[in-house]
BAFI-3210 file (N, C-alpha, C; in Angstrom, 3 decimals, decimal comma, padded with zeros to 6 digits):
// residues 242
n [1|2|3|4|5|6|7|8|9|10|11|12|13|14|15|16|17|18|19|20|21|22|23|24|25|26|27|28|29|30|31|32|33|34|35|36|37|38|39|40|41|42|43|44|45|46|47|48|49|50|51|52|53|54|55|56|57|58|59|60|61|62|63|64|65|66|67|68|69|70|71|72|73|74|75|76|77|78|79|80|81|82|83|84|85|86|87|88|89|90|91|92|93|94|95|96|97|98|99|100|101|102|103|104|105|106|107|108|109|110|111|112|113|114|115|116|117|118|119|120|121|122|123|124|125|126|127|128|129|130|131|132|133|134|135|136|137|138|139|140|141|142|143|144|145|146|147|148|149|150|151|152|153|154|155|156|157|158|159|160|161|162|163|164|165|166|167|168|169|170|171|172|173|174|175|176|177|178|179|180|181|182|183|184|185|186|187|188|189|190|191|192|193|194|195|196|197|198|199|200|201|202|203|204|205|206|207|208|209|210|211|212|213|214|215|216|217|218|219|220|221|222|223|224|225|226|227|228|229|230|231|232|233|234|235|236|237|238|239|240|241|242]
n.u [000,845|001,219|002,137|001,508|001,548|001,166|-000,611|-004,044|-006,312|-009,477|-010,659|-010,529|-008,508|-005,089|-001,411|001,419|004,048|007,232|009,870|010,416|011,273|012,473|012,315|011,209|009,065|008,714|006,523|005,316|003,946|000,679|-000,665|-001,725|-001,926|-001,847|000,307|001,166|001,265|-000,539|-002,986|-004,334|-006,538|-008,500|-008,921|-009,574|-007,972|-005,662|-002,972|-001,724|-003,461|-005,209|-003,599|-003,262|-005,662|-006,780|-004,717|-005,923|-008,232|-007,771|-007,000|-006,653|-003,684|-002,251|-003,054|-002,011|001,068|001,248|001,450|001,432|001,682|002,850|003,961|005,421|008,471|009,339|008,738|006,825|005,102|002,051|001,228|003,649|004,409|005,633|008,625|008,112|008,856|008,089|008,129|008,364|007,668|008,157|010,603|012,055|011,191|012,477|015,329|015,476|014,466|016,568|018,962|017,764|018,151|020,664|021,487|022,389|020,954|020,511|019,068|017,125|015,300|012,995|012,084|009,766|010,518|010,224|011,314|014,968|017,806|020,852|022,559|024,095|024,822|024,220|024,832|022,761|023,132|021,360|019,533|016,955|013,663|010,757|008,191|007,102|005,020|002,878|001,539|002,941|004,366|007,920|010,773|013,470|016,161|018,761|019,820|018,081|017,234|017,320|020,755|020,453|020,908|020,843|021,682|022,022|020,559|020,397|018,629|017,373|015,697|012,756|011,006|009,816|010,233|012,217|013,320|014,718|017,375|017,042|018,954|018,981|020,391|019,743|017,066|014,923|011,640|009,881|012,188|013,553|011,752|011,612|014,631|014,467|012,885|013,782|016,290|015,012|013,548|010,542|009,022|006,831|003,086|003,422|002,030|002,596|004,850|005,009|004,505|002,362|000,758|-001,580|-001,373|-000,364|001,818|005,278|006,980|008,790|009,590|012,496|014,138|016,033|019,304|020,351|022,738|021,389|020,622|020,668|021,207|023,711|023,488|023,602|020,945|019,175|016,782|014,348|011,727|009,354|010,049|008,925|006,104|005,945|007,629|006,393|004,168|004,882|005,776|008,415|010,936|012,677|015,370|016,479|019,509|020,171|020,560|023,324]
n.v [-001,191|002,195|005,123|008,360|011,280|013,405|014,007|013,790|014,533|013,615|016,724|016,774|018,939|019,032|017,455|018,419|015,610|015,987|014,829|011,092|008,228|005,077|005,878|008,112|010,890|013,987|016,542|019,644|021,825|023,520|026,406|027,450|025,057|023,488|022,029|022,048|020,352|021,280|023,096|021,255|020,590|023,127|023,608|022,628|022,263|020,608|018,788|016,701|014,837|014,840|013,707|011,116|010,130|010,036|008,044|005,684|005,624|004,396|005,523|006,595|007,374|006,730|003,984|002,992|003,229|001,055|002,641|002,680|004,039|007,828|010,628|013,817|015,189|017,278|020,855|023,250|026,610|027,718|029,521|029,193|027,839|025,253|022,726|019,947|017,733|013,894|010,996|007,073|005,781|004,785|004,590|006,119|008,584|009,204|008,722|010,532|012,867|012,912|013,950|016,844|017,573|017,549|019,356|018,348|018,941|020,804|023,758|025,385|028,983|030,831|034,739|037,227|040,865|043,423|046,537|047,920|045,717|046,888|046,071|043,319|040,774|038,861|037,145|036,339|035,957|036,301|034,892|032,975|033,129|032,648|034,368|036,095|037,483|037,114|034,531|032,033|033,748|034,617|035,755|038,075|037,108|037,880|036,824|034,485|033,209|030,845|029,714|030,705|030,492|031,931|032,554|035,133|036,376|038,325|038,730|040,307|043,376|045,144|047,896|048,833|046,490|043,756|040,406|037,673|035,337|032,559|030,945|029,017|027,705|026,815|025,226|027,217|028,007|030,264|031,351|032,671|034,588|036,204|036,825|038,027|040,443|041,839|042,723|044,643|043,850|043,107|040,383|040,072|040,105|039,107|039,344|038,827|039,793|042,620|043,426|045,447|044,679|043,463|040,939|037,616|035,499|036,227|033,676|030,738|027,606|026,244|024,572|021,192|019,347|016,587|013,825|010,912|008,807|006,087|004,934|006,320|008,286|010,962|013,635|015,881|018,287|020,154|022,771|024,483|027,636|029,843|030,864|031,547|033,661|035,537|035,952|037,889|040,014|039,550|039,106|036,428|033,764|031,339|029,953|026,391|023,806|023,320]
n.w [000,000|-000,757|000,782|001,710|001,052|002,898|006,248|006,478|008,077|010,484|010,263|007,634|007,097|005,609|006,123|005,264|004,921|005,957|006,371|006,784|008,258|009,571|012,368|012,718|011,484|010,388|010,122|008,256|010,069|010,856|011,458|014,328|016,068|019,034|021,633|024,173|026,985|029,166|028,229|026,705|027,380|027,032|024,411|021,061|019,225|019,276|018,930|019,034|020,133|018,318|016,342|017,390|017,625|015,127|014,430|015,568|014,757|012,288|010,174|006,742|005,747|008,641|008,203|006,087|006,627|008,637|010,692|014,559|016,681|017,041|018,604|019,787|019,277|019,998|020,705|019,342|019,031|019,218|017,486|015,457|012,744|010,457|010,919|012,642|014,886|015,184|016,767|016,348|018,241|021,116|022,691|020,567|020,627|023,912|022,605|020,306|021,925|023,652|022,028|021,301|023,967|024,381|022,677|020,411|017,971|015,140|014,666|012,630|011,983|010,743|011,291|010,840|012,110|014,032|012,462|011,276|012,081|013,902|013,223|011,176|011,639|014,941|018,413|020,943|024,531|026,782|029,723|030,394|032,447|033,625|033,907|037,084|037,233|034,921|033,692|031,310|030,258|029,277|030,472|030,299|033,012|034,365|037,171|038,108|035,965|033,210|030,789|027,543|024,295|021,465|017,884|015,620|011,993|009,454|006,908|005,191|004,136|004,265|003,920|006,717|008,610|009,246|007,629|009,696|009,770|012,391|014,978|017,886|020,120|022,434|024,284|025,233|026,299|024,434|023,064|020,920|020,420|022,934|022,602|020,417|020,853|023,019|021,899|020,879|018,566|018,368|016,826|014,303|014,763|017,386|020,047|022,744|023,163|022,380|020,038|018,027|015,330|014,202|012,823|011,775|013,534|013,126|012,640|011,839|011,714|009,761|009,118|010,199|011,057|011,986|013,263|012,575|015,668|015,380|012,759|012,417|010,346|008,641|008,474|007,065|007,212|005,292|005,430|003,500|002,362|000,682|000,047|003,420|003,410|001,028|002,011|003,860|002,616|001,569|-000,588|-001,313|-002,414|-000,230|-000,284|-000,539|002,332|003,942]
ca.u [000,000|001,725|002,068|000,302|002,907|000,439|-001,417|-005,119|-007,573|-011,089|-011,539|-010,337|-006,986|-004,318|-000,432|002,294|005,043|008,494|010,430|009,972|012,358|011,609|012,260|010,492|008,338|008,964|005,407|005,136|002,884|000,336|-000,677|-002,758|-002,401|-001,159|001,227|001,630|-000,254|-001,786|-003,820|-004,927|-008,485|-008,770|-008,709|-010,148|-006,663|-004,408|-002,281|-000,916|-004,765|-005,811|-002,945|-003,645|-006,827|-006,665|-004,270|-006,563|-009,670|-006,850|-007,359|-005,649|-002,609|-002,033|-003,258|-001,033|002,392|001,035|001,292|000,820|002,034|003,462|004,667|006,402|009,789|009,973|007,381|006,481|004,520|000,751|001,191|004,679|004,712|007,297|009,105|007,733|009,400|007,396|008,578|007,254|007,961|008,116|011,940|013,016|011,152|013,688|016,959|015,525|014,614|018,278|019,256|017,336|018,398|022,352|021,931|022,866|020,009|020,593|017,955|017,212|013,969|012,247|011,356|010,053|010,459|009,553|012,405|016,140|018,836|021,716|024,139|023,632|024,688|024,658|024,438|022,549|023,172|020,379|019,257|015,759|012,970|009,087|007,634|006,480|003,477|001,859|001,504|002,808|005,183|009,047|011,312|015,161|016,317|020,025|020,068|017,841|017,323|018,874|021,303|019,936|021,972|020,385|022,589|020,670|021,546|019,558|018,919|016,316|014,934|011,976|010,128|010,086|010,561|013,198|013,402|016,158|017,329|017,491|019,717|019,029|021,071|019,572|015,532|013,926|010,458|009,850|013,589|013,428|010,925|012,515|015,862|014,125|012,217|015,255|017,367|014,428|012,617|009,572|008,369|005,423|002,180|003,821|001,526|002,785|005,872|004,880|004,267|000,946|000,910|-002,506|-000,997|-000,166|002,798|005,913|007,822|008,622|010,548|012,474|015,839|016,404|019,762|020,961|023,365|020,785|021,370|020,491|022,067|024,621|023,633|023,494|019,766|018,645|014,967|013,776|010,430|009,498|009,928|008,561|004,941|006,173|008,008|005,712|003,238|005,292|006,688|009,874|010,922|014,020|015,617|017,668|020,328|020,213|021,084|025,302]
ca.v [000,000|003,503|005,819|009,242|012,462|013,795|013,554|013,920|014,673|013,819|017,474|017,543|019,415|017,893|017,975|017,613|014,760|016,262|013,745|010,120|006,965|004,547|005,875|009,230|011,664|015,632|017,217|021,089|021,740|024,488|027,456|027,371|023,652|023,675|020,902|022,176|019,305|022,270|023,456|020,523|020,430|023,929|023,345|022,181|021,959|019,693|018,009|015,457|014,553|014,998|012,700|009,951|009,585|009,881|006,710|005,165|005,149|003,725|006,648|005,740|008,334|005,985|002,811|002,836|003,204|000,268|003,372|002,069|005,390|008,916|011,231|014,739|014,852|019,109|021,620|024,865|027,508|027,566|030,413|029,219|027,190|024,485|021,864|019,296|016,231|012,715|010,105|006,228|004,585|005,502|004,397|006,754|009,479|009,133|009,076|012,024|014,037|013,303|015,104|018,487|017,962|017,660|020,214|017,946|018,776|022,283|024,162|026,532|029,636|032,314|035,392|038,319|041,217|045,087|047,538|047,035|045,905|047,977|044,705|041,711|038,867|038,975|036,610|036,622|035,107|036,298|033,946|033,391|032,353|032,848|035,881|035,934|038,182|036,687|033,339|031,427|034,285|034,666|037,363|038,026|037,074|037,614|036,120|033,053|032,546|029,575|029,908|030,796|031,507|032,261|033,334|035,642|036,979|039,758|038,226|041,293|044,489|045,628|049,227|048,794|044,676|042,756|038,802|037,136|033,530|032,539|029,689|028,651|026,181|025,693|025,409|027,490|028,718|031,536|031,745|033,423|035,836|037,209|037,222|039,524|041,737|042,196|043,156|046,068|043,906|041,934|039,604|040,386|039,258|038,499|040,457|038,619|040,719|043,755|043,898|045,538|044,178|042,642|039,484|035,644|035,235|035,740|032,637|029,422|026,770|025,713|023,583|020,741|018,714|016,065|012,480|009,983|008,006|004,444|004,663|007,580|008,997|012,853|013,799|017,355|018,523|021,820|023,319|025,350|028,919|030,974|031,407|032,164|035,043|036,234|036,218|039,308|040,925|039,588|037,990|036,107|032,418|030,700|028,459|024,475|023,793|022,959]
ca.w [000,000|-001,235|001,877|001,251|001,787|003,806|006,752|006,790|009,445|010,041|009,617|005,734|006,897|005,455|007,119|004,659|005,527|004,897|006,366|007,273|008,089|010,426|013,710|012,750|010,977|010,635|009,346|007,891|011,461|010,310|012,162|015,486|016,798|020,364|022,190|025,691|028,002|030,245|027,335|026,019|027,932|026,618|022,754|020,480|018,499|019,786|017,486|019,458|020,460|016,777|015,207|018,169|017,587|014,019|014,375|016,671|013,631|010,969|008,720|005,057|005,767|009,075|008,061|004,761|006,998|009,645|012,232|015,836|017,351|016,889|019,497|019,560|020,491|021,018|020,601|018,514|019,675|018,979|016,526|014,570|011,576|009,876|010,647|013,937|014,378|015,830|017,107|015,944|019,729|022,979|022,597|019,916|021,565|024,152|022,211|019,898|022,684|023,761|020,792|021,873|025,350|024,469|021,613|019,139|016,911|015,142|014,647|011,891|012,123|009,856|012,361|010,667|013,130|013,594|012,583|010,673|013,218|012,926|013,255|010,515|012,991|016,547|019,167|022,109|025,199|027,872|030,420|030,587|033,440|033,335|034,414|037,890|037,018|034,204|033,520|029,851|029,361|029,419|030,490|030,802|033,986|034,759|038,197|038,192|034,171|032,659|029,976|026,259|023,219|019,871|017,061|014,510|011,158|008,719|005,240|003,711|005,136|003,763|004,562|008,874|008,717|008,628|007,471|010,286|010,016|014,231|015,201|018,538|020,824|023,762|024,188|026,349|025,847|023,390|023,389|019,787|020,757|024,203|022,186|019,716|021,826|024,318|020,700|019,746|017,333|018,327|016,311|013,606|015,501|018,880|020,837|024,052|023,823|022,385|018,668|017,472|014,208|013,956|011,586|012,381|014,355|011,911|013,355|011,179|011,668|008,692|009,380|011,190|011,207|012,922|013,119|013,103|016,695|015,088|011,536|012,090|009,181|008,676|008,248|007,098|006,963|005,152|005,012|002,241|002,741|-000,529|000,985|004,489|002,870|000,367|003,107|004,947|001,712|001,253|-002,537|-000,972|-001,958|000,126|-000,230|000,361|003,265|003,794]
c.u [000,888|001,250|002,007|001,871|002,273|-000,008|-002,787|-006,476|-008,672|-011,697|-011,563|-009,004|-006,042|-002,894|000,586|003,279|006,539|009,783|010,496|011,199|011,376|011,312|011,280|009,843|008,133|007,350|005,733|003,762|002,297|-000,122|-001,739|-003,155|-001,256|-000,667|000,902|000,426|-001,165|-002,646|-004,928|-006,517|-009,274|-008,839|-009,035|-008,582|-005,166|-004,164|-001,993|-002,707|-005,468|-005,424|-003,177|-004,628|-007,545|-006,044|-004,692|-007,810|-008,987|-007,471|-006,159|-004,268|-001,504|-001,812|-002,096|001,115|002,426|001,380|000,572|000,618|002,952|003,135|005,653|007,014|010,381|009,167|007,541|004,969|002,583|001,130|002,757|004,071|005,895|007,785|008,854|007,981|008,529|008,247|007,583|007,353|008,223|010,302|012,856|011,955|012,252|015,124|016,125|015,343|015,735|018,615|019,231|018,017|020,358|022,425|022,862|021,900|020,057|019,097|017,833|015,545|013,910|011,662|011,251|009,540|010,367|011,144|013,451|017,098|019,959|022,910|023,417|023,544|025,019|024,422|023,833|022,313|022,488|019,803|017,535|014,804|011,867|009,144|006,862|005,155|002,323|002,678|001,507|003,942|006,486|009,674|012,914|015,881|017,744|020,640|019,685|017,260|017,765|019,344|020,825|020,486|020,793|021,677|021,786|021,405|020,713|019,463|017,997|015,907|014,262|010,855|010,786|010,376|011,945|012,782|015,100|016,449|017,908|017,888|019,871|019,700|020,748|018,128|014,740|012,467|010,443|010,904|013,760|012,983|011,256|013,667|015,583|014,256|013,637|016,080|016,221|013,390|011,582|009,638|006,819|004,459|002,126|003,288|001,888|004,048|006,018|004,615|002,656|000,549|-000,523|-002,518|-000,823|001,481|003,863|007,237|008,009|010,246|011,186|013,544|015,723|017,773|020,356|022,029|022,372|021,103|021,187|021,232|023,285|024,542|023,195|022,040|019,672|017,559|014,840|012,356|010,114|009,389|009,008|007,433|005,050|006,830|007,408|004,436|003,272|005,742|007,706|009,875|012,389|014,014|016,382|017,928|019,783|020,951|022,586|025,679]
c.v [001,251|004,271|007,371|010,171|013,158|013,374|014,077|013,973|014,569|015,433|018,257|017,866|018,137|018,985|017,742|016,797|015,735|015,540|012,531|009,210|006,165|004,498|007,582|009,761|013,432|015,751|018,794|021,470|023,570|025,536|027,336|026,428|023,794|022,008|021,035|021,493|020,463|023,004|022,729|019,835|021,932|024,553|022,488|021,370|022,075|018,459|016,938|014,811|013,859|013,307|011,112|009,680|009,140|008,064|005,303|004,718|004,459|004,633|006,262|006,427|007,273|004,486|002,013|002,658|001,984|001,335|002,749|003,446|006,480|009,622|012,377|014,547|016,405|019,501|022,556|025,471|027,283|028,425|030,099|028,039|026,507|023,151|021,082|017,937|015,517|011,488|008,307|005,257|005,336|005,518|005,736|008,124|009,805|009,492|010,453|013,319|014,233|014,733|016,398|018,476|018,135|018,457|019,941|018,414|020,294|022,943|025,448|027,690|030,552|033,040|037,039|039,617|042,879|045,643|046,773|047,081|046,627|046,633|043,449|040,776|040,175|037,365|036,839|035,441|035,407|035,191|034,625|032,880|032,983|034,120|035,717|036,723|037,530|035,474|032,810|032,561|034,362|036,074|037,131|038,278|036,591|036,778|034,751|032,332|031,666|029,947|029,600|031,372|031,588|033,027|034,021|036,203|037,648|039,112|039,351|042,111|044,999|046,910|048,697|047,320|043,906|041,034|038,419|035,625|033,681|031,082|029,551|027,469|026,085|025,778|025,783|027,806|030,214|032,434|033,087|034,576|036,685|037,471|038,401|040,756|042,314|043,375|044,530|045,511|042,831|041,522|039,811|039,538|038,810|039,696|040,028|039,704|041,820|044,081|044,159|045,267|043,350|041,579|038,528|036,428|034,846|034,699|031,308|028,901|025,686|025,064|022,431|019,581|018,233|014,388|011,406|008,584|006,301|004,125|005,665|008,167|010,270|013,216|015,521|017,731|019,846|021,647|024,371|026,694|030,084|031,470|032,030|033,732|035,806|036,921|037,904|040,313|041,151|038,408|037,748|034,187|031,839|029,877|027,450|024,473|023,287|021,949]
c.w [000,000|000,187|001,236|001,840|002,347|004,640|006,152|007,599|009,369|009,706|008,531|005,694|006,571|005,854|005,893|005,425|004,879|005,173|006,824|006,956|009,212|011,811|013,590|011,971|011,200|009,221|009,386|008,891|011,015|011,767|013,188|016,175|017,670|020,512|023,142|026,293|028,638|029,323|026,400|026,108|027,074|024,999|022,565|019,272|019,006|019,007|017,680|019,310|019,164|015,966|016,111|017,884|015,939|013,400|014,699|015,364|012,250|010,116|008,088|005,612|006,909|008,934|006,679|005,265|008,208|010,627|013,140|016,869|017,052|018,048|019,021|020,039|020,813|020,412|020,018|019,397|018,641|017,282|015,417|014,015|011,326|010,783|012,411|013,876|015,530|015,841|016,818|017,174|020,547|023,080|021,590|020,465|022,429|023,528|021,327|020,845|023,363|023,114|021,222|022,565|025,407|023,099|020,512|017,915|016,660|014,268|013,897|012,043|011,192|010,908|011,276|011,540|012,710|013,808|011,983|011,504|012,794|012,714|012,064|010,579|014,048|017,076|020,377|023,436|026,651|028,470|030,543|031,392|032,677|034,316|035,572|037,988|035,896|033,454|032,362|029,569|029,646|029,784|030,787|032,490|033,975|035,961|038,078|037,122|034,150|031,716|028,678|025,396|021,842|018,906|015,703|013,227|009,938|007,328|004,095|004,652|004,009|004,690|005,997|009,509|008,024|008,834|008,032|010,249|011,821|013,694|016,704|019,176|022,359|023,155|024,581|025,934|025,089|023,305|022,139|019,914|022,087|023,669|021,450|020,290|022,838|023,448|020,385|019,416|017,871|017,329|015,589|014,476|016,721|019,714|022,355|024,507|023,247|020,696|018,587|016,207|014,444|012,983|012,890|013,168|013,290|012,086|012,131|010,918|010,234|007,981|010,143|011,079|012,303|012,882|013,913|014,295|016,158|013,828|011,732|011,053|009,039|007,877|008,113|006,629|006,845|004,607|004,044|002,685|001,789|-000,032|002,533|003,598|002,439|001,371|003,961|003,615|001,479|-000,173|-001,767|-001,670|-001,559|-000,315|000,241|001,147|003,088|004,241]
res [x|x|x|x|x|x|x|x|x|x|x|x|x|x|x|x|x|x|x|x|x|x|x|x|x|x|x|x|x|x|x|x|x|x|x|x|x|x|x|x|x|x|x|x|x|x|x|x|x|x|x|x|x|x|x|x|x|x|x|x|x|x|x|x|x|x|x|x|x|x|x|x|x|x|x|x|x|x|x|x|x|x|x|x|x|x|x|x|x|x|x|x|x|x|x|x|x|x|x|x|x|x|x|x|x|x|x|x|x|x|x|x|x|x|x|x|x|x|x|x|x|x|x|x|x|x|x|x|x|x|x|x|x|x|x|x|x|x|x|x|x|x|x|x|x|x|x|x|x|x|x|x|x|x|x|x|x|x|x|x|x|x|x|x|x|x|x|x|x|x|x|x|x|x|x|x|x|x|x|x|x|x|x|x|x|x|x|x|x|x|x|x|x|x|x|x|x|x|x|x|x|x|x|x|x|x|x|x|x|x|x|x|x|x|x|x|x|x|x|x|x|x|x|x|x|x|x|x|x|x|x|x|x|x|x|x|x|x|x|x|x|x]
***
């Protein structure tokens, strides 16, 4: 039976596949489906929920790969887009979330943000905790933060927006988006940390390599960018990845 490059959901949406072997599955994760367990009574769109149960009725998309189970192995933000990797066992869950957790797995982003930085790379290395006032959000905390690097770098400035590739190495929560905001530039749509931009959230994940822990073999996963771009008003094409 031919395995479908998509998912499909009972409700029509379909997910593209953009990469699959046999310990995993990276889908193009579309805009507004939440992860975080403490939300997941409170939505309607929950992905994990969605694709379990989806697996659970042998829908063709499932039933065509003998899927028993999928599992995330690190999370995106409700509002970002691109590249979400699953796990096909409880076992390689585990070793891939290794990966994250020893920052073997590099991590590429699309952020387009308010204003043109005056620097073309930077790095930033702010430590970051949760915000003891309001609850879900992040803030830069020098004392009892944990350690967060992002490395950023300017690829187009258009009118008051710039298009930045982020390269994160550790994982904190809305590491991208406190690195911004800290730097000047929110984040288009990120009204948690200060952009008024009434758009989507201009976040998307659209890299991921890593040295597969079961074959050693050097894996690299890109998501398509041309619509994320065009979306904000940038005509850019990147390079293949290196």
């Amino acid at each position: 039976m031919p395995k479908t490059n998509h998912i499909e959901l009972t409700t029509g949406e379909t997910i593209p596949v953009l990469y699959e072997d046999r310990s995993v599955m990276a889908i193009d994760k579309p805009r507004g489906w939440m992860l975080v367990p403490a939300s997941w009574q409170k939505t309607s769109r929950n992905l994990q929920m969605a694709l379990t149960s989806s697996i659970a009725a042998k829908d063709f998309w499932a039933r065509s790969r003998n899927l028993k189970f999928l599992r995330f192995v690190h999370r995106l933000d409700a509002g970002t887009t691109g590249i979400l990797l699953f796990a096909k066992s409880l076992g390689a869950v585990h070793t891939f979330g290794d990966l994250f957790e020893s920052r073997k797995m590099e991590k590429t982003y699309l952020a387009v943000a308010h204003g043109a930085p005056k620097q073309t790379e930077w790095t930033c290395r702010l430590k970051l905790g949760p915000d003891p006032e309001q609850l879900g959000k992040m803030i830069v905390d020098p004392r009892g933060g944990k350690e967060a690097e992002t490395t950023f770098r300017v690829l187009q400035v258009v009118g008051n927006t710039a298009l930045i590739e982020a390269r994160p190495f550790t994982g904190r929560t809305h590491q991208i988006r406190v690195h911004l905001a800290a730097a000047g530039h929110t984040i288009v749509g990120d009204e948690l940390y200060g952009s008024t931009a009434r758009k989507d959230l201009g976040l998307r994940a659209i890299g991921l390599a890593y040295t597969d822990p079961f074959t050693r073999r050097l894996v690299k996963i890109r998501a398509p960018v041309e619509d994320f771009c065009r979306r904000y008003g940038f005509q850019i094409a990147l390079p293949p990845p290196s």
